[in-house]
C-alpha positions in Angstrom: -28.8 21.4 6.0 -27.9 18.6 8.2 -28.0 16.4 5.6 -25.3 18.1 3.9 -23.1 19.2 6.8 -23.4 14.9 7.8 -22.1 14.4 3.6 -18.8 16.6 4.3 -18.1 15.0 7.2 -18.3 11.3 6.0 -16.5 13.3 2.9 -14.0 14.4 4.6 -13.4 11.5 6.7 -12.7 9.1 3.4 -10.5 12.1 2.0 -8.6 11.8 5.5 -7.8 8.7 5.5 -6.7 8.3 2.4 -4.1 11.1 2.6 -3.1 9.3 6.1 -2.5 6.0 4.4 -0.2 6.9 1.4 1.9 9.4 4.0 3.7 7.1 5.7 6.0 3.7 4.5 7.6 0.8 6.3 11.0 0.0 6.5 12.4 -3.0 7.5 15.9 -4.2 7.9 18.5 -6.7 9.6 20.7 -6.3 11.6 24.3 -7.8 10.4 26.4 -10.6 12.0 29.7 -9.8 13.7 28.0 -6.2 14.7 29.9 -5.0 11.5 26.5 -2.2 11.3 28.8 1.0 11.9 25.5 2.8 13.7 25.1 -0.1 16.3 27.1 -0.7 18.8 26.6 -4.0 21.6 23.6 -3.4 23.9 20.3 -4.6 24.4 17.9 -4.7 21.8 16.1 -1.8 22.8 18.9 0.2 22.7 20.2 -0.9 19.2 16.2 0.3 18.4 17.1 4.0 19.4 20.3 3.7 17.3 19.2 2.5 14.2 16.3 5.5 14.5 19.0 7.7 15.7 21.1 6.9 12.5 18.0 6.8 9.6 17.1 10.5 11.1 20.5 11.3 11.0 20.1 10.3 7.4 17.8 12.5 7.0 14.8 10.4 7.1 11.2 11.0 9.0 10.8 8.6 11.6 6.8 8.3 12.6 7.2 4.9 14.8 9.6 2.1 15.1 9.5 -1.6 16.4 11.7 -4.6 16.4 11.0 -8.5 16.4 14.4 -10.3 18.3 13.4 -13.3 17.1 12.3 -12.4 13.1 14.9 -14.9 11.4 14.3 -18.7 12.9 18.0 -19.4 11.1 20.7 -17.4 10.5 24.3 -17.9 8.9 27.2 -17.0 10.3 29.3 -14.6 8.1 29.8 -11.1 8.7 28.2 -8.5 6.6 25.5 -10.6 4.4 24.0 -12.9 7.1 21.6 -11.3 9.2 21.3 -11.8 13.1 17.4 -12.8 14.2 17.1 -9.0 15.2 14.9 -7.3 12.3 13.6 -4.0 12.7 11.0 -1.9 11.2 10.0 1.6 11.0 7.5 3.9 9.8 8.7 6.7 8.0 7.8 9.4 5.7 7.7 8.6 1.9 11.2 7.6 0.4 12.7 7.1 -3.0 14.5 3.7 -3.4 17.6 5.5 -4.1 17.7 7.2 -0.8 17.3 3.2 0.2 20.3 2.3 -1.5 22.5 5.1 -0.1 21.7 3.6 3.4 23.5 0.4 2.7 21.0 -1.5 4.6 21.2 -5.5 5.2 17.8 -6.7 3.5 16.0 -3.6 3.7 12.4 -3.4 2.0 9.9 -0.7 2.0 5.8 -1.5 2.1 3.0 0.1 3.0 2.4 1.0 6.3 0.5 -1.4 8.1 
């Protein structure tokens, strides 16, 4: 009997974790030069974090975490709308189709697995 109950368990574990690992994506994207991103607006870091998550729930889109490197791109160019700043964020969200990727008009976006 405990051999059994000590199966399900390691069972269920595996079965757990793999559900938990396909559940969630990362998204990554830059921010734009000339602050021409119409959900940021000037402000630290931080607080260009809490929009961009504002704007991708707004979107409709299940934020689980988010994160930023300031310093992601070592060189940047310096024309509006296609060159990124060095800001690059990244979020964990719920599963998406790469259509609703393309309606978000993101600079450089990618989706991977989560990490």
């Amino acid at each position: 009997m405990r051999n059994i109950i000590l199966i399900l368990l390691t069972l269920s574990a595996i079965l757990f974790r793999c559900s938990k690992t396909n559940s969630c994506q990362e998204l990554s994207f830059d921010e734009r030069q000339c602050g021409s991103d119409s959900f940021l607006s000037a402000g630290s870091d931080d607080e260009k974090l809490v929009q961009a998550r504002d704007y991708l729930q707004a979107q409709g889109i299940d934020v689980i975490a988010s994160d930023y490197d300031p310093n992601f791109h070592d060189a940047v160019c310096q024309s509006c709308d296609v060159c990124p700043t060095s800001l690059r964020f990244f979020f964990e969200v719920k599963p998406l189709e790469a259509s609703d990727l393309n309606d978000l008009d993101l600079l450089n976006a990618e989706i991977g697995s989560c990490p």
